[in-house]
NUBA-41060 format. One record per residue (C-alpha): x, y, z; residue in three letters. Coordinates in pm, whole numbers, plus 50000, padded with zeros to 5 digits. Each point is the difference from the previous one (the first is absolute). Example, Ala and Ser with C-alpha at 12.3 -4.5 7.8 and 13.67 -1.06 7.14 Angstrom:
BEGIN
ATOM / c1 / c2 / c3 / aa
ATOM / 51230 / 49550 / 50780 / ALA .
ATOM / 50137 / 50344 / 49934 / SER .
end
This chain:
BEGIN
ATOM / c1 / c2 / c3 / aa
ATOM / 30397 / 66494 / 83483 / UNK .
ATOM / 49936 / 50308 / 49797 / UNK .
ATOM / 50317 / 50263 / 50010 / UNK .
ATOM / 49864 / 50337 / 49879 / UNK .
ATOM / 50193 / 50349 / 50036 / UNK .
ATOM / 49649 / 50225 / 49981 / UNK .
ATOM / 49744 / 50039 / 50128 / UNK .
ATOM / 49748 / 50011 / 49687 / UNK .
ATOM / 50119 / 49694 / 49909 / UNK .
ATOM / 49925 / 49826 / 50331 / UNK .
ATOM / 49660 / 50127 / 49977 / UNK .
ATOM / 50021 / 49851 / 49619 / UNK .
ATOM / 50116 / 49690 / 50192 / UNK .
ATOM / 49678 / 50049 / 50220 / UNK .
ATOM / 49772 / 50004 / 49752 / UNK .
ATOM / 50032 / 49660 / 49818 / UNK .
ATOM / 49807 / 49681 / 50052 / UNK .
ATOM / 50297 / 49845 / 50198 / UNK .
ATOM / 49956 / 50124 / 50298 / UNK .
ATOM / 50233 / 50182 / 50289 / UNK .
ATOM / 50027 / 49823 / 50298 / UNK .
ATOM / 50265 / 50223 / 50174 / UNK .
ATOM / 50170 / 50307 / 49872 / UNK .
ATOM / 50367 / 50147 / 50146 / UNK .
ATOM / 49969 / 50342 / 49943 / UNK .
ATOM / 50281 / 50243 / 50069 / UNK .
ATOM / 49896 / 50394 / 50117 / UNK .
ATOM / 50202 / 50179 / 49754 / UNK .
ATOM / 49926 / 49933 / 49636 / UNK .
ATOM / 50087 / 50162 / 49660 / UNK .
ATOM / 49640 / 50107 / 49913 / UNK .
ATOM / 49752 / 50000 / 50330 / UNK .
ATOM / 50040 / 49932 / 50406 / UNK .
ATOM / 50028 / 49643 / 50138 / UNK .
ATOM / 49689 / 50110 / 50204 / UNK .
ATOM / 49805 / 50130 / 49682 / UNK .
ATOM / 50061 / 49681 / 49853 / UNK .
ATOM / 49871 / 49802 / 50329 / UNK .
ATOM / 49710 / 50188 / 49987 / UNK .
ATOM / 49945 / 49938 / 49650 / UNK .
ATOM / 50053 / 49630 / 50011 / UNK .
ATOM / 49782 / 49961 / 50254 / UNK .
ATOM / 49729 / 50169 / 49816 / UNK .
ATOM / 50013 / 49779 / 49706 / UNK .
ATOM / 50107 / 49659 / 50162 / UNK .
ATOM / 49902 / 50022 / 50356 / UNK .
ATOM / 50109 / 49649 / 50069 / UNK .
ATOM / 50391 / 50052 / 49890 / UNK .
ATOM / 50212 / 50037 / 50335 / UNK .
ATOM / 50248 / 50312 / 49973 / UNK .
ATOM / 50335 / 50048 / 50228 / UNK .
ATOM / 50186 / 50291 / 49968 / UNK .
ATOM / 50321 / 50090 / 50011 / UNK .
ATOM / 50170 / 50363 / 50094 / UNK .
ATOM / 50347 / 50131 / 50051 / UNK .
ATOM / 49868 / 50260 / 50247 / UNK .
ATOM / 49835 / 49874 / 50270 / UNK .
ATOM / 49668 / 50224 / 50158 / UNK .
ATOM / 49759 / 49973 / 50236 / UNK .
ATOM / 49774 / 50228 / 49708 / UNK .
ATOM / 50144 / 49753 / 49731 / UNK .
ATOM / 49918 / 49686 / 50222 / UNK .
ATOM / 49601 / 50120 / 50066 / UNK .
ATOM / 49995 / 50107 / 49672 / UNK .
ATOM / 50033 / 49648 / 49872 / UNK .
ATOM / 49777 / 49840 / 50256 / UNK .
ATOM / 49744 / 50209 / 49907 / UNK .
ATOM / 50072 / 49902 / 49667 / UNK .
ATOM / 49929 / 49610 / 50086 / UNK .
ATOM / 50360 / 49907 / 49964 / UNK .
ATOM / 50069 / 49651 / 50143 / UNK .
ATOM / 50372 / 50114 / 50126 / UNK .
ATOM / 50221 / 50347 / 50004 / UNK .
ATOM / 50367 / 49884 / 49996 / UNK .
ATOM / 50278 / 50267 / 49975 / UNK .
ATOM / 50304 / 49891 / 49821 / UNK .
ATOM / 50212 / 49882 / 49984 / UNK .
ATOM / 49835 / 49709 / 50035 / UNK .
ATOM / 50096 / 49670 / 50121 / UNK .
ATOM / 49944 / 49698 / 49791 / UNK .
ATOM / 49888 / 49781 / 50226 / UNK .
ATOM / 49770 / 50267 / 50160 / UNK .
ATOM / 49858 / 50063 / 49641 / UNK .
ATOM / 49931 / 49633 / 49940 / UNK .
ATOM / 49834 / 50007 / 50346 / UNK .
ATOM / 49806 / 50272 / 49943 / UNK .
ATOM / 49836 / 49878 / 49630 / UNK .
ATOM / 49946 / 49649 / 50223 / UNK .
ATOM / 49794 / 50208 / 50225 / UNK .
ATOM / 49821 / 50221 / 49714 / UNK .
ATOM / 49917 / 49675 / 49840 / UNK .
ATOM / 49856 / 49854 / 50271 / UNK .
ATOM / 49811 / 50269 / 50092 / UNK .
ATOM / 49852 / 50000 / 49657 / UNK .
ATOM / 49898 / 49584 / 49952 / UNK .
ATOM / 49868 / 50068 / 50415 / UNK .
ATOM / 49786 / 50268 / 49845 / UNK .
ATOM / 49888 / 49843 / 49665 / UNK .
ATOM / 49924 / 49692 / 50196 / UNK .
ATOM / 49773 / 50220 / 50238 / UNK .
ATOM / 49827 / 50135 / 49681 / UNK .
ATOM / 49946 / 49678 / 49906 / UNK .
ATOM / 49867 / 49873 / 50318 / UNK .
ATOM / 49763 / 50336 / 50012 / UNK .
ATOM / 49903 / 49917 / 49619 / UNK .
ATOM / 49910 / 49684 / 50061 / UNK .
ATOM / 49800 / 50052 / 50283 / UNK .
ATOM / 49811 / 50253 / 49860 / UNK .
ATOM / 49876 / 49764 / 49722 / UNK .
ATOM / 49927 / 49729 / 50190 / UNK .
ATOM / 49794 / 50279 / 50249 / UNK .
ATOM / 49844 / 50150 / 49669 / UNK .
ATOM / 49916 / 49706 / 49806 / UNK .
ATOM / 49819 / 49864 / 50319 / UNK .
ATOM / 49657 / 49909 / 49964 / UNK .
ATOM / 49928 / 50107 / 50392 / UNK .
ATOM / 50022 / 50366 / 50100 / UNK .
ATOM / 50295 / 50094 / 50203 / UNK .
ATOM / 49989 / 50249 / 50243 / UNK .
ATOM / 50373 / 50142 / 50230 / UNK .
ATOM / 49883 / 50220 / 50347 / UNK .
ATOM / 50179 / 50100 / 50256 / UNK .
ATOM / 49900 / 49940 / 50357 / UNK .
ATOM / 49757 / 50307 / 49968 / UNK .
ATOM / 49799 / 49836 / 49700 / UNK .
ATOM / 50140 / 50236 / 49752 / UNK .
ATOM / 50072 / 49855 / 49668 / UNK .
ATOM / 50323 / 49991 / 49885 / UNK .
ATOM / 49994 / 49765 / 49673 / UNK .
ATOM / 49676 / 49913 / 49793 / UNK .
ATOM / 50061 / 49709 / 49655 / UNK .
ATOM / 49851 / 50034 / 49722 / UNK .
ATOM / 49664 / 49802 / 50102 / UNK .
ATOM / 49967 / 50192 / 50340 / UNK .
ATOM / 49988 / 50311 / 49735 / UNK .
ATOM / 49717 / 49771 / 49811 / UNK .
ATOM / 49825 / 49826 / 50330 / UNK .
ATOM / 49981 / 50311 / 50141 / UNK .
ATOM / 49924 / 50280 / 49651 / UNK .
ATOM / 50262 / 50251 / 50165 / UNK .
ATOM / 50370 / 50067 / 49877 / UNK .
ATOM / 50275 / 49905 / 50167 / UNK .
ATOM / 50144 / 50339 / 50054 / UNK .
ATOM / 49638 / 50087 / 50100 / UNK .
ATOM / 49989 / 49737 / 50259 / UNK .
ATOM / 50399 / 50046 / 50172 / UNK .
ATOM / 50013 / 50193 / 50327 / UNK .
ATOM / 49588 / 49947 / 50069 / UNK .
ATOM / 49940 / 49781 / 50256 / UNK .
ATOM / 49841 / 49616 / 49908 / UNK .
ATOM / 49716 / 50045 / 50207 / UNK .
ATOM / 49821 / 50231 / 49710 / UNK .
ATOM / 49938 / 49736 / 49787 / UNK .
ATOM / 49892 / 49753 / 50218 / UNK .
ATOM / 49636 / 49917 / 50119 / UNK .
ATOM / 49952 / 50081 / 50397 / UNK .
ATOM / 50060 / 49625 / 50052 / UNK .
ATOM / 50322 / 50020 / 49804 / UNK .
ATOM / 50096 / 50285 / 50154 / UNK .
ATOM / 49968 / 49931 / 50368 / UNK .
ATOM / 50152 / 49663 / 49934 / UNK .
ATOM / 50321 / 50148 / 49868 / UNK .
ATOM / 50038 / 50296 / 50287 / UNK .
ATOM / 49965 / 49681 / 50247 / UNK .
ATOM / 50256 / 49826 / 49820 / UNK .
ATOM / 50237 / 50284 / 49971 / UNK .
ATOM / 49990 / 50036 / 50401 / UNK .
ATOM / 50041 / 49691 / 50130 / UNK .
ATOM / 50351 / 50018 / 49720 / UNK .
ATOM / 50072 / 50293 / 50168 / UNK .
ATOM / 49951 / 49847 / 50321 / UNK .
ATOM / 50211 / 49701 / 49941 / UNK .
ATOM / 49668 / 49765 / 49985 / UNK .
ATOM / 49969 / 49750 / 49770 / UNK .
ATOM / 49655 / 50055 / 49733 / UNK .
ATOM / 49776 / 49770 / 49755 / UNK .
ATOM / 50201 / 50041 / 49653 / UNK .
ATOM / 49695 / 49967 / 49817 / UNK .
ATOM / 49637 / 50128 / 49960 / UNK .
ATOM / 49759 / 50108 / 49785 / UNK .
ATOM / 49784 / 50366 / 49936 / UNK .
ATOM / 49937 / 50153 / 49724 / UNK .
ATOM / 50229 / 50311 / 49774 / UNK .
ATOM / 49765 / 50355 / 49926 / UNK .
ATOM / 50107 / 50091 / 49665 / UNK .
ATOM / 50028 / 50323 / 49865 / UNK .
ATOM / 49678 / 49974 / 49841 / UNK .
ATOM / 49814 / 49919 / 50313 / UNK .
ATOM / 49965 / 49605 / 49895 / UNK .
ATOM / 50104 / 49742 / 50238 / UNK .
ATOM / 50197 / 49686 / 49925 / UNK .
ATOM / 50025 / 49730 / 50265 / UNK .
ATOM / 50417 / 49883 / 50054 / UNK .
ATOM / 50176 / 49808 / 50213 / UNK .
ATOM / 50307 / 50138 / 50181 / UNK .
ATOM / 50340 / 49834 / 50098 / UNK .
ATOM / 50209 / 50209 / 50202 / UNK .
ATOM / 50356 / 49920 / 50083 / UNK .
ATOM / 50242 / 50227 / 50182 / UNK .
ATOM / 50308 / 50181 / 49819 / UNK .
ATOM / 50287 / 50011 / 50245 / UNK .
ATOM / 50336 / 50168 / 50012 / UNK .
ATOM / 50299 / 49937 / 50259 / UNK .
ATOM / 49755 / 49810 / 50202 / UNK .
ATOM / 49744 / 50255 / 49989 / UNK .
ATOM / 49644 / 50038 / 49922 / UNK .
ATOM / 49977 / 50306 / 49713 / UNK .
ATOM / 49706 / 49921 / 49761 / UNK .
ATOM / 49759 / 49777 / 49903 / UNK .
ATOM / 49964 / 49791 / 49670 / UNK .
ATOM / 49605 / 49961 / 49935 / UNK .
ATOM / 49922 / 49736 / 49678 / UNK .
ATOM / 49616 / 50077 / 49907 / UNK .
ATOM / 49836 / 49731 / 49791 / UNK .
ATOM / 49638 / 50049 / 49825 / UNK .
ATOM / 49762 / 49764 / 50093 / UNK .
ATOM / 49732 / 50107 / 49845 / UNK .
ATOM / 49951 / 49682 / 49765 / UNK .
ATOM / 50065 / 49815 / 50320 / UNK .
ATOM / 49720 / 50133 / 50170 / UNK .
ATOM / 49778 / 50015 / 49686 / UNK .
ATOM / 50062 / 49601 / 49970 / UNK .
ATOM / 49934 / 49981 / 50389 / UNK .
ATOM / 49675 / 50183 / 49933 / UNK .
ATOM / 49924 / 49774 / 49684 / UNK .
ATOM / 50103 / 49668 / 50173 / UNK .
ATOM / 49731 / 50136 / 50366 / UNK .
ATOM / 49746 / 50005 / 49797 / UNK .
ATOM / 50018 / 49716 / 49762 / UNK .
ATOM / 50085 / 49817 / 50325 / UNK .
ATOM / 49636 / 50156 / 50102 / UNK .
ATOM / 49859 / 49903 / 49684 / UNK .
ATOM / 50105 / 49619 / 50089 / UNK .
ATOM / 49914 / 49999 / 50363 / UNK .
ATOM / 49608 / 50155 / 49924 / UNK .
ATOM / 49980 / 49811 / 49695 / UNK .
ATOM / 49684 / 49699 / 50021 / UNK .
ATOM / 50221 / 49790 / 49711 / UNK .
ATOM / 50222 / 49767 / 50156 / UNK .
ATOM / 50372 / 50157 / 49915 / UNK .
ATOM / 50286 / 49794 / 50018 / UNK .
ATOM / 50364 / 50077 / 49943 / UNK .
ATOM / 50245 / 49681 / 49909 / UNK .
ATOM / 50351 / 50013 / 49876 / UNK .
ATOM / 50080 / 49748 / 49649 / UNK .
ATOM / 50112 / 49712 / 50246 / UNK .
ATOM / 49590 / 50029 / 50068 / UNK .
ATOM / 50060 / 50124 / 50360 / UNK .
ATOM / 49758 / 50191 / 50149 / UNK .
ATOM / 50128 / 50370 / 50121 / UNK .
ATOM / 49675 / 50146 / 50058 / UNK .
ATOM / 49660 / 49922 / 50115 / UNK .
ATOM / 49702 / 50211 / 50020 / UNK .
ATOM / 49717 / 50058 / 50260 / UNK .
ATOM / 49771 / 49867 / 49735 / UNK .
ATOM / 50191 / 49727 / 49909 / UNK .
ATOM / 50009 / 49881 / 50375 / UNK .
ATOM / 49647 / 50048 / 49967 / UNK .
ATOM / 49946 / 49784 / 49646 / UNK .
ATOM / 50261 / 49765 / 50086 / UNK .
ATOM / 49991 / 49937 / 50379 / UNK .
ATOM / 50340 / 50057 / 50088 / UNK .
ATOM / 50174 / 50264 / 50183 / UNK .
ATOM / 50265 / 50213 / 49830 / UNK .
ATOM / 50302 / 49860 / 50262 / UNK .
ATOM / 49846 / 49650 / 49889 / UNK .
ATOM / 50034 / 50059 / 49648 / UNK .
ATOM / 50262 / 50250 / 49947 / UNK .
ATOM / 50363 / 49752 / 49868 / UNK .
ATOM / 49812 / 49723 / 49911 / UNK .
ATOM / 49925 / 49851 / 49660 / UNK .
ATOM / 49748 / 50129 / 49779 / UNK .
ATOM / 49874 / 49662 / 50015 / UNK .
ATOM / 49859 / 49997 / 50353 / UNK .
ATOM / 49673 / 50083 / 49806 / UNK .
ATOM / 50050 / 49837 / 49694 / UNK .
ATOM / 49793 / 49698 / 49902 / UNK .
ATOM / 50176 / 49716 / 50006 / UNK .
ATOM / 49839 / 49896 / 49635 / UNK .
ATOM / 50071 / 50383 / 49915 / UNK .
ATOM / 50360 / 50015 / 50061 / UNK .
ATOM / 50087 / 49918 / 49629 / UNK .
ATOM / 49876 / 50343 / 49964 / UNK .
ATOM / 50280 / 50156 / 50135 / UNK .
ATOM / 50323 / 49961 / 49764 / UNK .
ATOM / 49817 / 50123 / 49754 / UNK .
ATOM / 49916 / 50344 / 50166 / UNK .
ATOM / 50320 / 50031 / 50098 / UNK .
ATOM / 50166 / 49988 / 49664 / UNK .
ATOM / 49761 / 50274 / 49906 / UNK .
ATOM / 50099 / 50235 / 50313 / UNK .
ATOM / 50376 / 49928 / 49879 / UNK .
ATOM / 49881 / 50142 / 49684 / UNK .
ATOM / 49849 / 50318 / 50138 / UNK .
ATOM / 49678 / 49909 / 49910 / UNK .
ATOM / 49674 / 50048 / 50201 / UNK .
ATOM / 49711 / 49696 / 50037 / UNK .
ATOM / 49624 / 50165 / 50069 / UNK .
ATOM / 49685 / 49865 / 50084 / UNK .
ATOM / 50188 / 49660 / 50052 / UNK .
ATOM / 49706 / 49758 / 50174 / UNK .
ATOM / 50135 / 49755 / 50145 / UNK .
ATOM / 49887 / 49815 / 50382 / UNK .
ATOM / 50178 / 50094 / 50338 / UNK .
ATOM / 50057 / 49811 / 50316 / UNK .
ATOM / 49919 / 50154 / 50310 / UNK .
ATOM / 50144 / 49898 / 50347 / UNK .
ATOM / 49717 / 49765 / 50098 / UNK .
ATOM / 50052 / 49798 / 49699 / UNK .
ATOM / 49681 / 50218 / 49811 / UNK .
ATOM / 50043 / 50061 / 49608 / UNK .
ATOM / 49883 / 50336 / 49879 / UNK .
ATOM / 49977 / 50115 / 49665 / UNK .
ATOM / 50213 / 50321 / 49947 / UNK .
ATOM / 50055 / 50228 / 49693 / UNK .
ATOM / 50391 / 50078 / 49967 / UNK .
ATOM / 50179 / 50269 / 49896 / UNK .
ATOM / 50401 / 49978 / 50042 / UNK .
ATOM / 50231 / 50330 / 49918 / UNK .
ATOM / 50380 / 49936 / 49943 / UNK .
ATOM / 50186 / 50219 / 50291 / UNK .
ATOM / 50299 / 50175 / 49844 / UNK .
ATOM / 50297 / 50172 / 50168 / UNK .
ATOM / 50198 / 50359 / 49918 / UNK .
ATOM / 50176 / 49827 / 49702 / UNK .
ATOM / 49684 / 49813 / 49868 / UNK .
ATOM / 50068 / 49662 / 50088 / UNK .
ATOM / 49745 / 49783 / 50075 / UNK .
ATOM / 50017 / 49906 / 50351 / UNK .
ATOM / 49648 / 49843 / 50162 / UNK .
ATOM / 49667 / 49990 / 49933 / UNK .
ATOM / 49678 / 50196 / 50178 / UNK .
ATOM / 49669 / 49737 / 49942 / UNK .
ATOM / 49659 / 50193 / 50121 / UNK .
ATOM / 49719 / 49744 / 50017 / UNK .
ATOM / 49628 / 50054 / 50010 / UNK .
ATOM / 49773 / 49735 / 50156 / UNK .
ATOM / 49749 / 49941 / 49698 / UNK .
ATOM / 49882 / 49704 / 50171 / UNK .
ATOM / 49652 / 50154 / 50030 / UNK .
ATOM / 49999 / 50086 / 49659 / UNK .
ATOM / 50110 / 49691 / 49865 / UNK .
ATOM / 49731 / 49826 / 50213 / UNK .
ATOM / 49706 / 50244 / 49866 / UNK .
ATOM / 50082 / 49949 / 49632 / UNK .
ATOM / 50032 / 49607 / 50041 / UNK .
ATOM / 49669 / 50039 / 50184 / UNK .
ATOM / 49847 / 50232 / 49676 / UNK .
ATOM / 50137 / 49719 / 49809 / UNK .
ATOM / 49840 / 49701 / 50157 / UNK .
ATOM / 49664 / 50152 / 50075 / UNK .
ATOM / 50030 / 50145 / 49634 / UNK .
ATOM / 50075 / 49638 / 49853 / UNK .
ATOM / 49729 / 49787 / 50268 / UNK .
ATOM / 49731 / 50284 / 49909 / UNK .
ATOM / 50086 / 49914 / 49622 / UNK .
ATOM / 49974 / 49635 / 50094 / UNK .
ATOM / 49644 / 49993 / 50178 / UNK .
ATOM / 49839 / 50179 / 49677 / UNK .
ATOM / 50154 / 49742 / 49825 / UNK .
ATOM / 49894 / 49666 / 50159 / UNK .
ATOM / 49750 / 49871 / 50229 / UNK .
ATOM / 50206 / 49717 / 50128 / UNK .
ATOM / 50006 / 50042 / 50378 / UNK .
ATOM / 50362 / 49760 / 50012 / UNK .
ATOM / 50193 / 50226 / 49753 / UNK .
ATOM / 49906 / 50270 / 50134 / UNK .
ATOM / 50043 / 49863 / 50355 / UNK .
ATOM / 50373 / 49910 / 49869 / UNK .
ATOM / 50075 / 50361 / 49842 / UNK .
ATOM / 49894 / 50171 / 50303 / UNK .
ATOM / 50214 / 49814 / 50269 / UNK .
ATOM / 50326 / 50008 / 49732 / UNK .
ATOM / 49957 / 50389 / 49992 / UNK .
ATOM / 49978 / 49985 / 50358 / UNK .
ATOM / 50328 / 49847 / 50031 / UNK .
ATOM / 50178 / 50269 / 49731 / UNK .
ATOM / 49815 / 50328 / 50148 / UNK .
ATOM / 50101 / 49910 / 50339 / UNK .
ATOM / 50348 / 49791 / 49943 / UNK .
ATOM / 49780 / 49702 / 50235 / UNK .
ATOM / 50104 / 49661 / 50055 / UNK .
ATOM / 49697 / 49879 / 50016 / UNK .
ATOM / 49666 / 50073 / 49875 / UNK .
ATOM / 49644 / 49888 / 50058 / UNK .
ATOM / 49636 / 50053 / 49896 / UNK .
ATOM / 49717 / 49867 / 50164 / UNK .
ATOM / 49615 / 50035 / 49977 / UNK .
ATOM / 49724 / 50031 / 50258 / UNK .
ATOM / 49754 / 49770 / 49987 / UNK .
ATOM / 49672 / 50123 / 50087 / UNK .
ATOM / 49824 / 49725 / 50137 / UNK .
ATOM / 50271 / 49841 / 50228 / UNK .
ATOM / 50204 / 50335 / 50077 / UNK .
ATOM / 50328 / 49807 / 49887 / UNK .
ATOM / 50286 / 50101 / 49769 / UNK .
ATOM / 50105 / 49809 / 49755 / UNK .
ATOM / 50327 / 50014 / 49767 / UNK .
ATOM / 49973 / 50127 / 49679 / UNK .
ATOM / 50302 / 50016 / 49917 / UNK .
ATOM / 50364 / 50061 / 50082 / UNK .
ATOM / 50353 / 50088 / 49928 / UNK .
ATOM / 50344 / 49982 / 50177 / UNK .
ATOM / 50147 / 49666 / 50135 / UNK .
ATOM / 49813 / 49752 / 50285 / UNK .
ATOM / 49676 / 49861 / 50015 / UNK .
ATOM / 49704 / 50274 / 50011 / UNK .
ATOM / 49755 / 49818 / 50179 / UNK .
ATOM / 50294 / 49954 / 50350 / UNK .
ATOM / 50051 / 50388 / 50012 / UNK .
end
């Protein structure tokens, strides 16, 4: 407690860093009015609660000091424990209102540092509070936006959606808290959100409506991006298939039903090995320490197993698939039949090496040999045979011949 005779030097008082939290200020001073000196401390510490005190009791007096923002007008003399009463009051009043402030303060940084527009109407649609990104979603001002109604920035869909909502409220009838339209800007541009709307009740009644507005726009761009890659994948004639790093299959093509012979529901959660070779399977640890590693495998050839036991010859590629953060979290493997192509250049090969051979010897048994043993690589036979027509008797007879069993019992 500060005891000061004048009223300068309670305005002195005022004015340090300490500050005031209630002042006791008599009417009658040596150098200015009690109510001069209410009004000034109010001016320059709004926040310090002022009683005053008077000998001579008015009605004038009393309004005088209410008008003045006094917390109390006692008139003296005063009784002590009325006075201790009183500054109870006065300083309750004050750490009621500073805790308000704080309450409001904090609220309006948590509503302005919001990454989501915020948007207050009454039950008409007018706006009654716009944060800091509604000013930024929307390229108005706040004080630009306050008192005209929601419905202006709002695409027809968003419009008629929120007059719907605001009648069955009205009505008592309970609405769909969320949907989606898209905000006009001042500009003209449109940005695609998605609205949560909650109702703001008093005393058990309906009076507003709180409206949360995120973008979506990279939503719907990734929406866009993931239709048509999903397009992409569905049209595509390479076998595509999605598998997770526990080789799991997650995906499976049209054209890999096709190249592979079985249906997606037959494939999709089994292992990667349903069409593995069995003599190919040591393949696989080694491909997947190089997907942990990020790294991507092309033009891998390798051999395939189909679902009627057939081997194919298939050209590889397998892409690491990463999540948000980066990570590593399955593999995508598109496969080309080059079956046909590996056939043709065995078959270049073989005619190449059996044409080199029959300029080079006359012997009718070596070449005999060659030919059937090419037979057997170009066409991945198990058996092979060559026999000659003789002219006379109309009769074949073996050559030669390559593969297991006895040529002359086929």
């Amino acid at each position: 407690v500060d005891p000061l005779d004048r009223g300068e030097d309670a305005l002195e008082r005022i004015g340090r860093a300490r500050p005031v939290d209630l002042a006791i200020v008599d009417c009658r001073l040596p150098d200015i009015s009690g109510l001069d000196l209410l009004r000034r401390i109010k001016t320059r510490s709004p926040d310090t609660e002022v009683i005053l005190l008077t000998g001579h009791a008015s009605l004038d007096g009393a309004l005088a000091a209410m008008a003045g923002d006094a917390s109390s007008y006692l008139v003296k003399p005063v009784d002590t424990a009325q006075l201790l009463s009183t500054v109870d009051r006065a300083l309750a009043r004050k750490g009621l209102l500073r805790a308000l402030r704080d309450s409001e303060e904090r609220y309006r940084l948590i509503a302005e540092s919001m990454t989501e527009a915020l948007f207050l109407l009454d039950l008409d649609g007018a706006l009654a509070m716009v944060n800091a990104y509604g000013e930024q979603l929307t390229g108005f001002r706040s004080d630009e936006l306050v008192g005209r109604p929601v419905f202006s920035v709002l695409d027809r869909t968003g419009a008629m959606l929120v007059r719907e909502g605001l009648e069955a409220v009205r009505a008592g009838r309970k609405v769909a808290p969320q949907f989606e339209c898209q905000v006009v800007r001042r500009d003209g541009r449109r940005t695609p959100v998605e609205v949560t709307c909650t109702s703001i009740v008093r005393s058990g009644e309906v009076v507003g409506r709180l409206a949360v507005a995120r973008d979506i726009s990279e939503r719907r761009q990734a929406q866009a991006v993931q239709a048509l890659l999903s397009s992409i994948v569905e049209s595509s004639e390479d076998a595509i298939v999605g598998r997770t790093l526990e080789d799991r299959i997650i995906s499976w093509n049209p054209a890999a039903e096709r190249l592979y012979g079985y249906r997606a529901e037959e494939a999709i959660g089994r292992s990667i090995s349903l069409i593995v070779p069995p003599e190919r399977r040591d393949e696989l640890p080694g491909i997947l320490v190089r997907l942990h590693h990020g790294q991507r495998i092309s033009n891998f050839e390798t051999a395939c197993l189909t679902k009627g036991g057939r081997r194919i010859d298939v050209s590889l590629t397998i892409s690491p698939i990463r999540d948000a953060a980066g990570r590593v979290t399955g593999a995508s493997t598109t496969a080309r039949d080059i079956t046909g192509r590996l056939r043709a250049e065995r078959t270049a090969r073989a005619l190449s090496q059996v044409g080199h051979e029959l300029l080079g010897t006359l012997d009718l048994d070596q070449i005999a040999t060659r030919i059937v043993r090419a037979v057997l690589d170009v066409f991945r036979a198990q058996r092979a045979v060559l026999y000659e027509l003789e002219t006379e008797s109309r009769t074949l007879v073996c050559v030669a011949a390559a593969g297991p069993a006895d040529a002359a019992k086929w």
